[in-house]
C-alpha positions, -999 to +999 in steps of 0.1 A: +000+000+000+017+031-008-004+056-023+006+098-025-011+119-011+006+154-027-018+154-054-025+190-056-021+214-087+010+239-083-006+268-067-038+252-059-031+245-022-014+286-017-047+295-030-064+276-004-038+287+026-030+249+028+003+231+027+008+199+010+033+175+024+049+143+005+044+110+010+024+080+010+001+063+027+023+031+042+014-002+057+035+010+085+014+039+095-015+013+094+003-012+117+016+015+145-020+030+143-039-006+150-010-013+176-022+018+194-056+020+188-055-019+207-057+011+240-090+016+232-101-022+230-086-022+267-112+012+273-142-010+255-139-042+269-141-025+304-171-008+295-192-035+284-179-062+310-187-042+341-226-046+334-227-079+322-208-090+353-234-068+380-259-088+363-244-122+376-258-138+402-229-157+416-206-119+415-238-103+432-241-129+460-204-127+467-195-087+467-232-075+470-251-096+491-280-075+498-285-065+462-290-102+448-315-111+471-333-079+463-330-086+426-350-123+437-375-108+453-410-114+438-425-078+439-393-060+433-392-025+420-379-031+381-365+002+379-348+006+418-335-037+422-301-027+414-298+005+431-266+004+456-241+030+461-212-001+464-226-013+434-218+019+413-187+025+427-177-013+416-180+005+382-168+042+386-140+035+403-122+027+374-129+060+362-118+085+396-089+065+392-083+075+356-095+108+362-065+115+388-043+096+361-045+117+332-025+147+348+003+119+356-003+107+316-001+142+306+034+145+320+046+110+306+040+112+277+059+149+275+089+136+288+087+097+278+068+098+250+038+084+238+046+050+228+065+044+267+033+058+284+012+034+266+035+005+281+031+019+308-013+014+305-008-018+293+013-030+323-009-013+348-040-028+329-025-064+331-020-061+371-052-050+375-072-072+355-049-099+378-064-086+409-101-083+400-100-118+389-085-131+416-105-111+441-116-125+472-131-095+490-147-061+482-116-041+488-093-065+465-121-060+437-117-020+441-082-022+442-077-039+411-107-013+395-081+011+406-054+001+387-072-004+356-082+030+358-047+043+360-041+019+331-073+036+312-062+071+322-028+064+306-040+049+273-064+069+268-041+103+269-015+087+249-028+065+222-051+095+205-026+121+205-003+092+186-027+084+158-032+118+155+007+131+154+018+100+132-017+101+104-013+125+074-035+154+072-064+137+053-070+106+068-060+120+099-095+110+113-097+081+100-068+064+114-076+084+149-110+069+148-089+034+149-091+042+187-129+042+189-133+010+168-115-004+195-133+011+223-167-005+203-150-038+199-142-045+233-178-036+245-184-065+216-162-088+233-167-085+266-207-087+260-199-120+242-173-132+269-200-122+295-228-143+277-209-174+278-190-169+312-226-167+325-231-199+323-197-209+345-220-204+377-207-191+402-171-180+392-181-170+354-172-132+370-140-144+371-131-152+337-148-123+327-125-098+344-096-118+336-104-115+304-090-078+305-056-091+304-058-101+267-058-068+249-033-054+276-009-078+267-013-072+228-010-037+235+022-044+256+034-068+231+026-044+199+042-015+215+074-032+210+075-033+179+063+003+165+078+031+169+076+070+187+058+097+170+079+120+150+067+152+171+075+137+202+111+127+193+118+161+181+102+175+215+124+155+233+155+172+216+161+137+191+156+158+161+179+133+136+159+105+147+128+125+148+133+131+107+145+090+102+108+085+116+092+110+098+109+093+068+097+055+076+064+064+081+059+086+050+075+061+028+097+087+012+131+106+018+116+140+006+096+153+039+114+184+044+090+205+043+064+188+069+095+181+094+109+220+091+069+225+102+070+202+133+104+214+138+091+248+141+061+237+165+085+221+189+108+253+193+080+276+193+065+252+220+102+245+242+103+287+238+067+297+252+073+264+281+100+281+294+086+313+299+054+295+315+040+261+322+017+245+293-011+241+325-004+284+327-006+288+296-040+273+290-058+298+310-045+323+282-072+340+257-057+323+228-056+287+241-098+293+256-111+277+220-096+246+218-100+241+260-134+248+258-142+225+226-122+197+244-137+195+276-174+201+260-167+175+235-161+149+262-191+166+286-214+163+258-202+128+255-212+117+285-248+134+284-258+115+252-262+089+278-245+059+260-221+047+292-249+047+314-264+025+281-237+006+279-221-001+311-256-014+323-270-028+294-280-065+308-294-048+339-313-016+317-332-049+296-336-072+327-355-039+336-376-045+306-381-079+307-361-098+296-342-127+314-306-130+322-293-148+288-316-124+266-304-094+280-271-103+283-276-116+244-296-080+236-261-066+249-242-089+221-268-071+195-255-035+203-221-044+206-225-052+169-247-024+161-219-002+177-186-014+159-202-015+124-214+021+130-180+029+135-164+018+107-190+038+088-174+072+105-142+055+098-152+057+060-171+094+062-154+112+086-125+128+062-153+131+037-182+147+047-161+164+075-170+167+117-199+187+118-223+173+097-218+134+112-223+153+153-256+175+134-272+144+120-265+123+151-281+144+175-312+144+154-311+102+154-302+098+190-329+129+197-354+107+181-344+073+199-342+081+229-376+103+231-393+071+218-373+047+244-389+071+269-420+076+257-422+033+258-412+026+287-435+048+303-463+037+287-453+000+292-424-007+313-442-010+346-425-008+384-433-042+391-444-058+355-426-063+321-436-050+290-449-073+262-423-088+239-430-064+212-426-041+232-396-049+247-379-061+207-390-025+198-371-008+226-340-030+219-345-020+180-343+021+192-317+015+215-295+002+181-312+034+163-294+049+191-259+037+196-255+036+154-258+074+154-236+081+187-210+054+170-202+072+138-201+104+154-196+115+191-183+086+202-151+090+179-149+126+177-150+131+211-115+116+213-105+128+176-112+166+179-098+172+212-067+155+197-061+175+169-070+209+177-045+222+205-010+238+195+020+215+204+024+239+234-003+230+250-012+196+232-006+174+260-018+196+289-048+200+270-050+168+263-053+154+296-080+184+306-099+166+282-095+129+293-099+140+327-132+158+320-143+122+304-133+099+335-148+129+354-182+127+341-178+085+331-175+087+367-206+109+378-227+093+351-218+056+361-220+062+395-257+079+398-269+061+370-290+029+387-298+054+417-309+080+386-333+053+368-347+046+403-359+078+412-366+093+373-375+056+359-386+064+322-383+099+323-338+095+327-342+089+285-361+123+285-335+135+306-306+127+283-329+140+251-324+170+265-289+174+269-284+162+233-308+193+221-286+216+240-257+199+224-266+204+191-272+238+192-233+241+207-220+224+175-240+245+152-227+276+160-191+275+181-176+243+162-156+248+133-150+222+106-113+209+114-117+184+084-080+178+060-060+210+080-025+200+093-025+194+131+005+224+134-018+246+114-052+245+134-044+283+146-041+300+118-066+283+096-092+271+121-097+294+152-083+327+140-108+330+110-140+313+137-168+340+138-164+334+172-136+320+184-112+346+163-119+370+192-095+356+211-065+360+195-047+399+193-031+409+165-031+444+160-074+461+152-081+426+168-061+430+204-090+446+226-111+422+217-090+398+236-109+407+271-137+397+252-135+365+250 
């Protein structure tokens, strides 16, 4: 595979204010951008295993007691039987943990790199993966939860801002999306691992959270074998080998002109560091646009609802009706649903560009989950079931659902926040961003059971309004960051925003500065 991508008329891309760089698109660009994307399958599978395993009796009557015999119990409230605090904090731990994480990550992966830091997730994520399978009490369990977070807060600041530094301009989303695929194809795993570990009654729990240490170690393993991002080499002052990179993953000797630019981003950035920390320097005017996009991006995220969806998802359809197996198998469904929505994104996303995929989802997931609501208070009763229409049409909108959030805020939550900061700040930002994710995973995950208790049918209304809200913020403060080089988002993307340009003095512009 080795196709160019400087395929430009002479003059055509001055006319535009772009730059074309040489080069092609190599197998080895592919390879170190699966390799690292494999940190997302160890994000995914974590998601989708923590409901299946709540939903297993033998886990429940171990750890939680109290909560199995309550989900026994004849005339038990459908929408309150898994409501306990130790319950969600079996699941948000993870994500505290990765919350406090990511300013740690943000810092390796300045001064070790990328690739080491996501060695350092995957070692982390095999010894907790160890412990939770092993676990023979509550505060073993957490423990290990805890160091898979760590693991998840490390990945998960490293591994996008490596697709994104290594991917040439144009299919810059498309490899970074590699990551989400991931995330959806661990949620696809681990809901198939958890449907047949059910049946391993009562330790079935613990080959499911075993099961972790399988993409760790091919993330561990891949690592190896692939090499650091060019930026990052040059940041840390190893500018010759920095270039040799450059050159390897380019597939060509002629990348002058797209190395002079990093070259330039990396002294610009060591110049404005010294004079004040990249943390500082974010509370400047001129770093406000891509900070704000970032941390909504992953807010946003979190209030389309799909964790809560898809952490829970055998316990949210037992709450419908369904048994054990066919919730756990409605699970399986999704999963699918999700990873070949993503692909789709992976296919549109440097095509029809960022806005139009987050516009036209909001509209779909608006729609689904009004409907899910609007069912399930009709139907879904405290202490009956729906009938199994019913029920089949409320799985059918939840796949309406999770198509639309896959091909769009799912992996442009993780892509824009990764390619919109200015080397300077790239990594502080960065983290800002994963930390707002784990922050909110964490809120979301932990109030989620106690939420559907208290709101039952109405939480879907709940998150239908958030995704209005979020809509509206696309449509006017996002700009379209589709095909511009990562070191030219600045100039070409927030100075020329009807909004965001506000920010930035130069000259007639400067008083405007206090103005934004």
């Amino acid at each position: 595979m080795a196709r160019g991508f400087a395929v430009s008329k002479p003059g055509a891309a001055a006319a535009a204010g772009r730059r074309e760089f040489r080069g092609k698109i190599t197998w080895y660009v592919w390879i170190c951008g699966i390799v690292a994307a494999t940190s997302g399958l160890m994000f995914g599978y974590d998601i989708g295993i923590s409901g299946g395993v709540t939903a297993m009796d033998g886990f429940l009557a171990r750890f939680f007691p109290a909560v199995h015999a309550r989900k026994h119990r004849a005339r038990e409230n459908n929408y309150c039987k898994f409501d306990d605090q130790r319950l969600q904090l079996f699941t948000s731990s993870l994500y505290l943990a990765a919350l406090a994480a990511s300013f740690a990550a943000s810092r390796a992966c300045t001064r070790l790199g990328r690739r080491r830091t996501m060695q350092a997730a995957a070692a982390l994520f095999l010894a907790g993966s160890a412990l939770c399978a092993g676990a023979t009490g509550l505060a073993m369990l957490i423990v290990g939860r805890v160091c898979l977070g760590v693991g998840v807060g490390f990945g998960n600041q490293a591994a996008p801002l490596f697709l994104s530094e290594i991917a040439p301009a144009h299919i810059r989303g498309a490899l970074n999306i590699l990551f989400q695929l991931n995330v959806t194809v661990g949620i696809l795993i681990a809901s198939v691992v958890n449907y047949f570990a059910s049946a391993f009654h009562p330790d079935g729990w613990r080959y499911s959270l075993g099961g972790a240490a399988a993409p760790a170690a091919v993330l561990f393993l891949g690592s190896l074998a692939i090499t650091e991002t060019p930026t990052s080499l040059v940041e840390r002052r190893r500018a010759e080998e920095g270039r040799r990179t450059l050159e390897k993953i380019r597939g060509t000797a002629d990348v002058d002109d797209e190395f002079d630019e990093i070259r330039a981003a990396c002294d610009t950035a060591a110049a404005l560091n010294a004079e004040e920390r990249p943390y500082r320097r974010l509370l400047r005017p001129e770093s406000r646009p891509p900070l704000v996009i970032a941390v909504a991006m992953q807010v946003f995220q979190q209030f389309t609802g799909i964790n809560a969806i898809m952490f829970y998802a055998p316990v949210l359809f037992q709450t419908m009706g369904f048994e054990a197996d066919g919730s756990l198998l409605s699970a399986v469904v999704t999963g699918c649903v999700n990873v070949a929505s993503t692909i789709v994104s992976i296919v549109l996303v440097d095509k029809v560009g960022r806005r139009k995929l987050l516009l036209e989802a909001c509209a779909q997931m608006l729609v689904a989950q009004t409907a899910v609501g609007g069912i399930m208070l009709a139907h879904v009763r405290a202490d009956g079931s729906p009938s199994s229409a019913w029920a089949v049409a409320i799985v059918v909108l939840i796949c309406v659902y999770v198509s639309s959030f896959a091909w769009s805020w799912g992996p442009l939550g993780w892509l824009i926040p990764s390619e919109t900061f200015p080397l300077e700040t790239r990594t502080a930002g960065f983290s800002i961003a994963v930390s707002s994710n784990m922050l909110f995973t964490f809120l979301i995950a932990q109030a989620f059971l106690s939420m559907m208790c208290s709101m039952r049918a109405f939480i879907f209304f709940f998150f239908a309004a958030w995704i209005v809200v979020m809509g509206a913020f696309v449509l006017v403060f996002l700009p379209e960051t589709k095909g511009v080089p990562i070191d030219e988002m600045v100039d070409r993307v927030w100075r020329r925003h009807w909004f965001w340009k506000r920010c930035f003095g130069d000259g007639a512009n400067e008083a405007r500065v206090n103005n934004c």
